[in-house]
C-alpha positions in Angstrom: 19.2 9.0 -27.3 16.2 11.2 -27.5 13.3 8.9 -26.9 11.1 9.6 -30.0 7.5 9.8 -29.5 6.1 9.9 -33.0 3.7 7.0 -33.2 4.5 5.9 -29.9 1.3 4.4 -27.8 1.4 6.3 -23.9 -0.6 5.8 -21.7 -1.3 8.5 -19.0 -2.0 7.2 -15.4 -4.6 10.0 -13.7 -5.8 13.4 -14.7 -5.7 16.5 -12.6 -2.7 18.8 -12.5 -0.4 16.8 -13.8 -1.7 14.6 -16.3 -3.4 17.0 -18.2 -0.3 18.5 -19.3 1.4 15.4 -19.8 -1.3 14.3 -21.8 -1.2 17.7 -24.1 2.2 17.6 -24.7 2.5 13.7 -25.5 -0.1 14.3 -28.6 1.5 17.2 -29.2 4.7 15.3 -29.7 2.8 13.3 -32.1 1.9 10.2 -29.2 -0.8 8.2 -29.6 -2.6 8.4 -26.2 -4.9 6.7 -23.4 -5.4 8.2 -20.2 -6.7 6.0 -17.5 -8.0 7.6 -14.4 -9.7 6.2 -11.3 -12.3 8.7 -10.4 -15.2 9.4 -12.6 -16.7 12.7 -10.7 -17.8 15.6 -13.0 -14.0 17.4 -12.6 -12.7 14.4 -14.5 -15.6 14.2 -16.6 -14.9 17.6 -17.8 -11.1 17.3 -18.1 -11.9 14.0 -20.3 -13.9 16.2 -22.3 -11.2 18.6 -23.0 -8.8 16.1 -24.1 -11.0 13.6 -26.3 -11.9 17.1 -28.0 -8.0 16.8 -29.0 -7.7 13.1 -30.1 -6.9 11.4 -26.6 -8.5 8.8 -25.5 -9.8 8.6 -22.2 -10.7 5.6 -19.6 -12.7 7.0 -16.8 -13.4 4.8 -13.8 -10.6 2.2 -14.8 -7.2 3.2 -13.9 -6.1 -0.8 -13.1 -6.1 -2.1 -16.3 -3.2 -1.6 -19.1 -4.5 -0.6 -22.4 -3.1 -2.8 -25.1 -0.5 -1.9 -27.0 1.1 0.5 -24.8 4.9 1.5 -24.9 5.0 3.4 -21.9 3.3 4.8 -18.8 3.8 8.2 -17.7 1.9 8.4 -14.1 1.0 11.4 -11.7 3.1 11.6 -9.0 0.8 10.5 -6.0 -0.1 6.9 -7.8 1.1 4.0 -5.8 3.8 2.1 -6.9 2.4 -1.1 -6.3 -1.2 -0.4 -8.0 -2.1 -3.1 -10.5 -1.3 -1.1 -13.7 2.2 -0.9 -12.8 2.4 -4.6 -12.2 1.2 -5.0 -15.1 3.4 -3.1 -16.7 6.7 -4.4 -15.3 5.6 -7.9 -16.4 5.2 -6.6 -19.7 8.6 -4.8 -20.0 6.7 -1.2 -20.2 8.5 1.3 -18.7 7.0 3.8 -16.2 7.8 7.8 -16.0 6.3 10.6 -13.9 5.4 13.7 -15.2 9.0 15.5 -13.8 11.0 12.8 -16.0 8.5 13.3 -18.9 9.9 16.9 -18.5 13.3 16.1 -17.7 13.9 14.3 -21.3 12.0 17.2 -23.0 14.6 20.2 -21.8 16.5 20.8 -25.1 14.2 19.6 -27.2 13.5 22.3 -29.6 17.0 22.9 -30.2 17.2 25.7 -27.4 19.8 25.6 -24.7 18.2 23.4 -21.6 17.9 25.5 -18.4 19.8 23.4 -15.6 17.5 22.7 -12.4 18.2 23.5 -8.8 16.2 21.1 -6.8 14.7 21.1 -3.8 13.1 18.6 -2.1 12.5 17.3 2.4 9.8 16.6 4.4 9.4 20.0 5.4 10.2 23.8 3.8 10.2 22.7 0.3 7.8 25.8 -1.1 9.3 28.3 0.8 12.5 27.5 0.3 11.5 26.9 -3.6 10.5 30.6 -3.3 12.8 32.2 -1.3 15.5 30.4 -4.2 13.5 32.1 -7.2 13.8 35.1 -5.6 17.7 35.6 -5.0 17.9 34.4 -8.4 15.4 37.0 -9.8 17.3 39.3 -8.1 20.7 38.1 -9.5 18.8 39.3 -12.9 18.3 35.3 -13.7 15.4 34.6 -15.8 13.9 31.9 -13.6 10.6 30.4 -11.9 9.6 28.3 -8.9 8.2 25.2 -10.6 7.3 21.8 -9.9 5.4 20.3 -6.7 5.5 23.9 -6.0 2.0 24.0 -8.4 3.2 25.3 -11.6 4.2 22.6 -14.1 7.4 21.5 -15.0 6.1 20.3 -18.1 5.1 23.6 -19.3 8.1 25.5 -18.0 10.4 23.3 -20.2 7.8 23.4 -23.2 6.9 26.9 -23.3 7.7 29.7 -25.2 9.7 31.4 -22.2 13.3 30.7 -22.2 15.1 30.8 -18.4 18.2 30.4 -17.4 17.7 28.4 -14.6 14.5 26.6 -13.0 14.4 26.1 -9.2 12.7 23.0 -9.3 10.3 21.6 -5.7 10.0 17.8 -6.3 8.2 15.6 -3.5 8.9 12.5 -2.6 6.6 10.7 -5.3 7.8 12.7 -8.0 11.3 11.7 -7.6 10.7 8.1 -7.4 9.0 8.4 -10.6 11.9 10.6 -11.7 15.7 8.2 -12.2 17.3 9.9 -15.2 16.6 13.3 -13.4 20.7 15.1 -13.2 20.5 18.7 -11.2 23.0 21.5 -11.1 22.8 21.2 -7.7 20.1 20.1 -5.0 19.4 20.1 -1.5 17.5 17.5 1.0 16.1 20.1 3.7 15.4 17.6 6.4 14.1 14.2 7.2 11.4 12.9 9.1 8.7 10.1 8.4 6.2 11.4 6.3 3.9 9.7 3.7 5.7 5.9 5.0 1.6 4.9 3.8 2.5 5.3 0.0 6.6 4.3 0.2 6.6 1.3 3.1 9.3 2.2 5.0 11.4 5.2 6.2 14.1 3.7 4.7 12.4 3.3 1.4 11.2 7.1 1.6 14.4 8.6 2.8 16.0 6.9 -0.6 13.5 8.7 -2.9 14.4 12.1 -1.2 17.7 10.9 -2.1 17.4 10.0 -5.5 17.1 14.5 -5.9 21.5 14.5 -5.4 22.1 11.3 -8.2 24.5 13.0 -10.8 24.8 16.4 -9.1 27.2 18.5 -11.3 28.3 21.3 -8.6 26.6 21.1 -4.9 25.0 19.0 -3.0 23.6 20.8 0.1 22.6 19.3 3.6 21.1 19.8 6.8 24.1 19.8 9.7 21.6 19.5 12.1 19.6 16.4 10.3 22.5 13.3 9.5 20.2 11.5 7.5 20.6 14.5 5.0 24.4 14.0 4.9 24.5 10.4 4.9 22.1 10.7 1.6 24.9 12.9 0.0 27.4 10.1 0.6 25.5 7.5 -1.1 24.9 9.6 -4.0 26.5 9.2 -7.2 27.6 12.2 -8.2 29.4 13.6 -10.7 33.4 14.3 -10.3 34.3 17.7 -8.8 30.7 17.7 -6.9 31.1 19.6 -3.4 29.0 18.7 0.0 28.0 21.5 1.1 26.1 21.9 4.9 23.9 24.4 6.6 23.5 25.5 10.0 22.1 27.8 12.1 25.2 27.8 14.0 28.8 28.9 13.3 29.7 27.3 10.0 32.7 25.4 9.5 34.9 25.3 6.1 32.1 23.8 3.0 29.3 25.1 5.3 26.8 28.6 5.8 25.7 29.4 9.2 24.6 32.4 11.3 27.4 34.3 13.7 25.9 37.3 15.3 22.3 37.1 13.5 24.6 37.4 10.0 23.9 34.6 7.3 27.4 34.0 6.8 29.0 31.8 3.5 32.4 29.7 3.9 31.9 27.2 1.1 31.3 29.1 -2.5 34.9 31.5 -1.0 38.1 31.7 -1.7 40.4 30.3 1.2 37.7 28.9 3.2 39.6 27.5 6.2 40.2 31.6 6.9 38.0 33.3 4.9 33.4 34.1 4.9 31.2 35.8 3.2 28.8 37.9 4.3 25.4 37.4 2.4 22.4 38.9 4.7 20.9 39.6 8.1 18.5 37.6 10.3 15.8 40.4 10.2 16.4 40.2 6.2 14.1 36.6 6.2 10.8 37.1 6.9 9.8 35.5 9.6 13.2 34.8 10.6 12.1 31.6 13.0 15.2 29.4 13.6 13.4 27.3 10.6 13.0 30.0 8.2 16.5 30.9 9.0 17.7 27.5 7.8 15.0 27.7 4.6 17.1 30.9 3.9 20.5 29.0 3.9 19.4 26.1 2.1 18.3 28.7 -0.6 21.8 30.8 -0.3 23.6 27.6 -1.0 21.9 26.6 -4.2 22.1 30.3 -5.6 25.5 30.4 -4.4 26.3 27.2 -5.9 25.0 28.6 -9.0 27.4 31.6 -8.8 25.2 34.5 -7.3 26.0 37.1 -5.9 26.0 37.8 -1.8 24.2 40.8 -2.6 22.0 39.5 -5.2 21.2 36.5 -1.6 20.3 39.6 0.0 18.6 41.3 -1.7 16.5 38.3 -2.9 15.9 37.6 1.0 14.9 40.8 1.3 12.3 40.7 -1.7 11.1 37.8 -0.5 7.1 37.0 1.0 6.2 34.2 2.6 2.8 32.6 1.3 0.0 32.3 3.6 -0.1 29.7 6.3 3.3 29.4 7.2 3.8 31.0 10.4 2.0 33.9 9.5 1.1 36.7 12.1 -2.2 37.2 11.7 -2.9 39.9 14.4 -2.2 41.2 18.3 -5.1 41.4 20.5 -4.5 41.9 24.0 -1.2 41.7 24.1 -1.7 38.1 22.6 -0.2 37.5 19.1 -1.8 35.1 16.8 0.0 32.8 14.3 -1.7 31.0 11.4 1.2 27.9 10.9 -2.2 25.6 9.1 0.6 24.2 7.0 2.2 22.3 9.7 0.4 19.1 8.7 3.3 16.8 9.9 4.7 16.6 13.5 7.9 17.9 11.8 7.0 21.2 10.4 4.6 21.5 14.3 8.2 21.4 15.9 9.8 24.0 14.2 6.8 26.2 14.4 6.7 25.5 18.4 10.3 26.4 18.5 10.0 29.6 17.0 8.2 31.1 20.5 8.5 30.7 23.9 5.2 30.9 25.7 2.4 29.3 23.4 -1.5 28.6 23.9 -1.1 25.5 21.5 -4.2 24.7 18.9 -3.7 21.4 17.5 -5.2 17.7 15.4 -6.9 17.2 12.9 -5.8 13.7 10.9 -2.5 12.3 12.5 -1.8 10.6 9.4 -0.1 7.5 11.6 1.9 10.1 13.4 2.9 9.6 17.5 3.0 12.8 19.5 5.2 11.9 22.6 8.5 13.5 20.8 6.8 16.9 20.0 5.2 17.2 23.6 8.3 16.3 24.9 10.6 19.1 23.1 7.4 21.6 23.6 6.4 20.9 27.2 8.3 24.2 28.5 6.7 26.3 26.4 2.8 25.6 26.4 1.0 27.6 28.3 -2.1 25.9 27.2 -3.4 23.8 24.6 -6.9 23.9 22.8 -7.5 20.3 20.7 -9.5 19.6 17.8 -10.2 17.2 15.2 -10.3 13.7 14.5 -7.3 12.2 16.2 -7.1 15.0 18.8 -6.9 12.1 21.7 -3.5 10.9 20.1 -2.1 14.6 21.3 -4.1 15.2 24.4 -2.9 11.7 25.7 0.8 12.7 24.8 0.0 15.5 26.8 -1.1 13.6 30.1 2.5 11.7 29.6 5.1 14.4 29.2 3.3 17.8 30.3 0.5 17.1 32.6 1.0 20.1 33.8 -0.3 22.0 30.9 -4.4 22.8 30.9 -5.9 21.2 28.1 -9.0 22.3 26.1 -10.4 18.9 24.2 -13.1 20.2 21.8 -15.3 17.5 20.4 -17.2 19.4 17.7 -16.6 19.5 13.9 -18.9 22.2 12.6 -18.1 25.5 11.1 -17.8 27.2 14.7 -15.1 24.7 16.0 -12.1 27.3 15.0 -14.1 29.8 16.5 -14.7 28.3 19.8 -10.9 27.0 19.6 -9.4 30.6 19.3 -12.0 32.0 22.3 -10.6 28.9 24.4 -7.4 29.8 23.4 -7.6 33.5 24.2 -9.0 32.5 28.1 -5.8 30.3 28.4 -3.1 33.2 26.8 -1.6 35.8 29.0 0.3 39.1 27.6 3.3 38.3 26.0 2.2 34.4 24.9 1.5 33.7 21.6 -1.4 31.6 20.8 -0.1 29.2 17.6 -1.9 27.5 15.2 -0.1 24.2 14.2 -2.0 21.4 14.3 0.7 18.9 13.4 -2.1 16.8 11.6 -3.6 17.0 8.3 -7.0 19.1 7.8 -9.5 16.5 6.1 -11.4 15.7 8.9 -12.8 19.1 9.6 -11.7 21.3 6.4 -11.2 21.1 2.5 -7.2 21.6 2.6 -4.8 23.3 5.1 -5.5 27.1 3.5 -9.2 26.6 4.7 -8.3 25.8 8.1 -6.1 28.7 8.3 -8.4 31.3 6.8 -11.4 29.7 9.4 -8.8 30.7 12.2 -7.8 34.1 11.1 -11.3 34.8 10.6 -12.2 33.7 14.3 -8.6 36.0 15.2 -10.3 38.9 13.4 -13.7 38.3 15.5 -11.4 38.8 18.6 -10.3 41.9 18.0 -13.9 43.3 16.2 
């Protein structure tokens, strides 16, 4: 049944890009709302303002305490589960959503047709994958959008006046352990490494809510060949009957898989006779950048569309439309023969790997906040490529001493400074170290707090410094 919200007390756990709506759309509904919210800095002040200028109530400074009366909580994704307002709340009986099963229950609502979701979620790819699956769709002549953790609301794609006809849906780790009624079309877990183990506890406990994204799949659920905790996820899933695993690889797919043979993205699960028969859907040089990551980003994508019913050529053509946002193993210029790559969005050892992989002679510039991370596993799998590596930020001792273990080989830059000049100096050092034909790679493999606002900061400082190169 339809939960009805008319009258209903909700109370709203945090404010910011999620809650907001959430908040909006409850009073709209006819909700009587509280929203609590730990911070009390002049954003929130002013987003406070907004609301109370509606009818909601807001709690600044006090996001601990449950406010009498209420009949449910519906949180922003990055609040801990085991804060002292959900405590509270269990021992009351008051159950607790997050904004993406806030929207989940709303598809439908106004009597039009629900859109069904293709879902993506891993610890790595998720946007670009997100995108590159809008795209093939658009070009199938879908009306979709790329929604979700992605930065556009869910909320408002399932509320608004547009209608689509399918939603491909990024959902994080916290959002899907907020999320249990959530049922997609079809979904994919891109990969799995530990990430975020602060907020769940446990890999174990992580790797379940990255799971949670295949519960009641209706037609696919997609997996990494190369990453067995993706398949072993699809196998604990309960899915709904008729629902097909379906794998990706960069390799030679076998039946119920796409794979590469002879730089074509090839299809032999959404075919007819797929022990003899594949389809083809798109070249390597159609992805852009087609690193072996990207590559599987693409199939991931192809096997959700596919799933969906989409044309090969629609896949291609999609690919083809398809441009990367900044900070993902972006080039950002050749200077001597050197080529320079902005990958700022490799904040995890993870997405660093696959970045590293994509070249084979690299002047390495890494750190910045490790997060808890270890660095012995990535030097290890990179030693053979670094020419060099230039180190910076907070926990840069964590890499340089992973580097004096497994490639003591490779000269190390250790910069201890955190002004505004640091990228500078790091690309300069960087340049000295790089010969013609090496590529000198940004992917710090750490998070960018220490030294910058956010990852896109960092990235723009080092193209900047890139540009002063070449000036």
């Amino acid at each position: 049944m339809p939960f009805d919200f008319q009258g209903k007390h909700v109370t709203v756990a945090g404010l910011g890009v999620s809650g907001v709506p959430a908040a909006k759309v409850l009073y709209g509904l006819g909700a009587r709302v509280t929203v609590v919210n730990d911070g009390d800095d002049e954003r929130a002040r002013a987003q406070a303002a907004d609301l109370e200028a509606l009818g909601v109530t807001v709690r600044l400074g006090d996001g601990a305490t449950l406010p009498e009366g209420t009949e449910l909580i519906v949180t922003a994704p990055g609040w801990k589960p085991d804060k002292p307002l959900f405590t509270a709340a269990h021992e009351a009986g008051v159950p607790v959503w997050g904004d993406v099963e806030l929207a989940w229950r709303l598809r439908g609502r106004d009597g039009r047709e629900a859109a069904p979701w293709l879902a993506v979620t891993g610890t790595n790819g998720k946007t670009t994958t997100v995108q590159m699956l809008a795209s093939i769709l658009k070009a199938a002549g879908l009306r979709t959008a790329a929604v979700g953790n992605i930065g556009v609301s869910l909320l408002d794609a399932v509320t608004g006046d547009e209608d689509y006809d399918v939603l491909a849906v990024e959902l994080s780790s916290y959002q899907l352990h907020w999320a249990p009624s959530l049922r997609a079309h079809s979904a994919v877990v891109l990969n799995l490494a530990p990430d975020h183990l602060d907020w769940h506890g446990s890999m174990e406990a992580y790797a379940a809510d990255k799971g949670r994204i295949y519960e009641g799949n209706r037609v696919a659920c997609v997996y990494n060949v190369a990453d067995k905790a993706t398949e072993d996820l699809v196998r604990e899933a309960d899915v709904e009957e008729g629902c097909r695993a379906v794998g990706f690889t960069l390799g030679s797919p076998a039946p119920s898989q796409l794979g590469v043979v002879d730089g074509i993205l090839v299809d032999r699960a959404f075919v007819e006779d797929r022990q003899k028969n594949a389809q083809e859907l798109a070249e390597v040089t159609d992805v852009d950048p087609p690193a072996p990551h990207n590559i599987a980003n693409a199939l991931a994508a192809a096997g959700l569309a596919r799933a969906f019913g989409v044309s090969a050529a629609a896949v291609r053509d999609g690919l083809r439309a398809f441009t990367p946002d900044a900070h993902r193993i972006a080039h950002v210029a050749d200077v001597d023969g050197v080529a320079y790559v902005d990958d700022s969005k490799a904040t995890n050892t993870h997405a660093a790997e696959a970045s590293l992989a994509a070249y084979e002679s690299i002047v390495w510039i890494a750190g910045g906040l490790a997060k808890g991370a270890t660095f012995d596993e990535l030097v290890t799998g990179a030693a053979k490529r670094l020419r060099g590596a230039v180190l910076i930020g907070a926990d840069r001792a964590l890499i340089r001493e992973a580097l004096a273990r497994h490639a003591p080989e490779v000269p190390v830059v250790d910069l201890d400074r955190t002004d505004t000049g640091a990228m500078l100096q790091a690309v300069r050092e960087a340049q000295r170290l790089a010969r013609p034909g090496d590529t000198v790679l940004l992917a710090p493999a750490c998070a960018s707090m220490d030294m910058f606002t956010n990852y896109n900061k960092r990235g723009d400082a080092f193209a900047e410094a890139v540009r002063e190169l070449g000036a």
